[in-house]
Each structure stands twice: as C-alpha cells, then as structure tokens.
C-alpha positions, 0 to 999 in steps of 0.5 A: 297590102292585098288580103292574101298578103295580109293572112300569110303575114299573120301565119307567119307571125303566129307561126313564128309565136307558137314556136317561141312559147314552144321553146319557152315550155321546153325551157322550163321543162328541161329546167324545173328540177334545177329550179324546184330542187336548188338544193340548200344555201350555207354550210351544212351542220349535223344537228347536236347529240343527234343519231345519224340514220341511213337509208340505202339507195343504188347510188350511196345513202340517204341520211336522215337524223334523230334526236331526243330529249335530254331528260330520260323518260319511262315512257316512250316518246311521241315522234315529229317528222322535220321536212324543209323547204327547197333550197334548205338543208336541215340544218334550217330546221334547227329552231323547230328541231328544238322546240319539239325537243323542249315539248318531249318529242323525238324529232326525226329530220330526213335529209333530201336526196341531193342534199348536203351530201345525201345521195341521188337525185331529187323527185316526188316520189323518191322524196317520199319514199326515203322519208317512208323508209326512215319513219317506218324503222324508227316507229318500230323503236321501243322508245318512240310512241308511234300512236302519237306522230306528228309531221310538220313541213315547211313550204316544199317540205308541206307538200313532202308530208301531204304526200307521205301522210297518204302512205303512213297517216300522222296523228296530226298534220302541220302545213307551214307556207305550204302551196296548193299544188306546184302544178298551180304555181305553172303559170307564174313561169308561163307554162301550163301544168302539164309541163310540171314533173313534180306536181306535188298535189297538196289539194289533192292530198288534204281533200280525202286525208281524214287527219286534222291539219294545221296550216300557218303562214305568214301574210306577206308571204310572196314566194307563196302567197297566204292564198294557197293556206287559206284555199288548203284551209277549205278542202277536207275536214278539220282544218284550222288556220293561222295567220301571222305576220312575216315573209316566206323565209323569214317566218316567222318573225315573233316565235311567242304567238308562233309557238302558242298556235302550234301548243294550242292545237297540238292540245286540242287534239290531244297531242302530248306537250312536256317541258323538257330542256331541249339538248 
C-alpha cells in the first residue's frame, strides 16, 4: 500500500474514533442525570410521630420531615440533618433517624427534589438550596439548640452536606461513603470532568471548611471505593477517619463498633449525647 494510502487510512480511522467517543460523551452527558439521580427503589414510607415540613417551589412543594424524641426536654434539642444517598429516599435513613433520636437529637430528613412525591428536578444547587430552606426555618425553633448542629450524609448525601455546610457551617460534619468529587468519578464512564453538570466537589469543600468532619466508610466499598475517604481525610484540618467493614449499600454491617465511633466523636467535640428512648 503506497504511503499516501496509508496516512489517508489512519485519518479516516482516527477520524472515524474521534467521532464515536464523540458520541459517547454526549451519550453520557444527555444521561448523567438519570444516572446521578435515579431516584429511590421501594415504596416510600413517612417516618413515625414525624412533623411533615414544605418547602415551596414554582412547580409544587419539596418536603422534608422532623422529629424528636419521645421524652420531653426543658432545654432545647441539638439538631441532625439526614441526607441519603442517590437511589434512596428517606425512608432508607430510618436506622440513623433513630439512633439520633435515642441520643436526644431532633433529627430533621429533607426529601430530594424528585423524590418520592417531592417536586421538581434534581440538581446540585436545587438540592442544596431546598435543604438551606428547611434548616434555616427549624434553627429559628425554640426547641432546637442551633449552636449544637450536626449534618450527617451518606454517599451523594455526603457531598449535599459538604456543599450546604458552606452556606450554613454545622458544628460538626459526618461524611459516610462520601466520593471526593462526581467530576473525579468521570473517568469510570470514559468521559472527561468536563462533561460533569453536578460535580459536587466535596474536596474542594473540605479544604477551606473550618469545621471538624467525621468520614466512615466500609472497606469493601466498590461503588465508592475507601479511597475517596482516605484522600478526604488528608484535606483540611480536623479530619478523623474510620474504617469498618462492609459494602457500599450495606454498611454497615455490625452497628455496635458503628455507633461507638460516631459517640466517640460526637464527644470529642463536645456534641451532646443522652439516652432517650427513640419514638
């Protein structure tokens, strides 16, 4: 084959590949936010003896729900804010929703836009906007102790109280299997960040938030690898890291040693722990 022939080949070829990755990018582009927010699997069930919260947008009402422990307090309660994970609803926040209970906390879970029966569509900064909305009207609450506020998101939810605790620093800040970045994650479709709409920049959060921050996540995880704790863990100050085993949607696994870390550090800094019955 005579040279000429040859390079007009190899154009055509890498002409030919340039055009499908192409195509693959604006695949996944057009795609990401089916893929980043399916919304949640199972039926969806109010949690018990809650207060029903709405948050008005042009197309209906977000919701978002707040509860508090059965045992009546002379003092106001410090607050927990519940995000959940992307394929999630609330409901999933059950078991943490009560254990926060049971250690005296009033524990206030936003519902995504989107979801299970929330208005509108899903985005990072809608996301994080209906969940300013909602902490902001229940700190005002006589019988919330706003100096005592505590976030605690799982996964997608990590990276939604990241973002708000920029707006409204916590006390504290809990990061369960929480990713450094979605734009970091690009490269396990083939596409580069730039693609990435939501790119929920946890890194970037954690390396000028002031506030200490608790990441625990389970070492088998491989939907978001422990990697992405342990380099969160390295940006900032006052970062403490747990390790435990479990999976990503099973995590995790043993709640005793689980329950024990997150006592731990809530004591260390000086965040309030009772024993009330949870409701």
């Amino acid at each position: 084959m005579p040279a000429a022939r040859r390079l007009s080949w190899w154009k055509r070829l890498l002409a030919l590949l340039a055009a499908t990755y192409l195509a693959w990018c604006l695949i996944v582009y057009s795609a990401q936010d089916s893929l980043l927010f399916p919304g949640p699997r199972g039926a969806f069930k109010p949690p018990d003896n809650a207060q029903r919260l709405t948050h008005p947008i042009d197309s209906g009402d977000v919701f978002a729900y707040l509860s508090f422990p059965s045992a009546q307090s002379a003092t106001p309660r410090p607050l927990v804010v519940l995000f959940h994970g992307n394929g999630e609803s609330i409901a999933r926040l059950e078991g943490l929703r009560r254990g926060y209970l049971s250690r005296g906390y009033a524990v206030l879970t936003p519902e995504f836009r989107g979801y299970a029966g929330s208005a509108g569509s899903p985005s990072e900064p809608a996301l994080v906007d209906d969940a300013l909305a909602f902490i902001e009207d229940v700190i005002k609450r006589p019988d919330i102790d706003a100096s005592h506020l505590l976030y605690h998101g799982r996964s997608l939810g990590g990276a939604i109280a990241a973002q708000v605790s920029t707006h409204r620093p916590p006390t504290a800040l809990i990061l369960q299997s929480t990713f450094t970045s979605i734009a970091d994650m690009s490269w396990s479709f083939g596409v580069p960040p730039l693609v990435v709409k939501n790119p929920f920049h946890t890194d970037h959060i954690l390396a000028t938030l002031p506030t200490p921050v608790l990441l625990i996540h389970g070492t088998g995880d491989t939907i978001i690898p422990i990697s992405h704790s342990r380099k969160l863990a390295t940006i900032g100050q006052g970062r403490t890291l747990v390790e435990l085993p479990g999976n990503h949607n099973d995590f995790p696994i043993d709640p005793v040693p689980y329950w024990a870390a997150i006592d731990t550090w809530l004591q260390a800094h000086a965040l309030p722990i009772s024993t009330d019955p949870p409701r």
